[in-house]
C-alpha positions in Angstrom: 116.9 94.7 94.5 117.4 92.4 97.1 114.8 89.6 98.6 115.7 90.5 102.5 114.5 93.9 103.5 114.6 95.3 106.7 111.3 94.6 108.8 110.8 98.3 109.8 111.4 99.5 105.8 108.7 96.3 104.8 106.1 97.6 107.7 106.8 101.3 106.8 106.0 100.5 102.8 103.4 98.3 103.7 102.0 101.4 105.4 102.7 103.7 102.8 101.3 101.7 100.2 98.4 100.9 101.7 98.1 104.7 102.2 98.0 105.4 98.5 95.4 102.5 98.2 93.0 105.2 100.5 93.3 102.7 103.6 94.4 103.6 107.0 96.3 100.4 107.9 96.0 96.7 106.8 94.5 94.1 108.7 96.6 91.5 110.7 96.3 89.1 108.2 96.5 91.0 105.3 100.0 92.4 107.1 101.3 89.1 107.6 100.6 87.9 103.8 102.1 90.8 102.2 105.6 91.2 104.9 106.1 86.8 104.0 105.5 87.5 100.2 108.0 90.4 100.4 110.7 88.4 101.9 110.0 86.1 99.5 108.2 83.3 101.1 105.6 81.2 99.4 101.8 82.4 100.3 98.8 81.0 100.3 95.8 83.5 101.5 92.6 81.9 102.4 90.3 84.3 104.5 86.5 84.8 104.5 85.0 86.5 101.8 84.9 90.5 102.2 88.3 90.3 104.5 90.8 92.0 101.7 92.7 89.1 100.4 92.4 91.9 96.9 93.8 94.5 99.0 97.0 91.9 99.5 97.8 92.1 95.8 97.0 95.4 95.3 99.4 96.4 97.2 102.3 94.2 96.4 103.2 96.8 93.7 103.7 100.0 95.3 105.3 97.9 98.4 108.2 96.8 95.8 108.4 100.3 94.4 108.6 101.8 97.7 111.2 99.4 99.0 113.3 99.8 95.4 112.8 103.7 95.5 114.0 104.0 99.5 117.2 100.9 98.3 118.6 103.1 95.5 118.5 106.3 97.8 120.1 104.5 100.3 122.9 103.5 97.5 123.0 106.9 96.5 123.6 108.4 99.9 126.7 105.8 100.5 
């Protein structure tokens, strides 16, 4: 798997992923810590208490798999 992904595929896995988690969409925040960790950045997440820092490493797992999943289709397809 590669460590650049496109920013649409990252924000449509994010999406999808956060989906399967029972969420509509994430939060700003929790957007922007999970796109940076994605494309490999170092995080650090401090929000207030009851603001979904969780939800940011819940996610993280189906994000990957959805992102490996739609990079071997693409392979597959060329």
């Amino acid at each position: 798997m590669s460590s650049v992904f496109d920013r649409d595929d990252v924000n449509k896995a994010i999406a999808l992923a956060a989906s399967c988690l029972g969420y509509v969409q994430l939060r700003p925040e929790q957007m922007k810590a999970v796109r940076e960790f994605v494309h490999a950045s170092d995080v650090f997440v401090s929000l207030p208490t009851g603001s979904g820092k969780s939800l940011c490493y819940a996610v993280l797992p189906a994000v990957f798999d959805i992102l490996r999943h739609s990079e071997s289709s693409a392979a597959m397809v060329i």
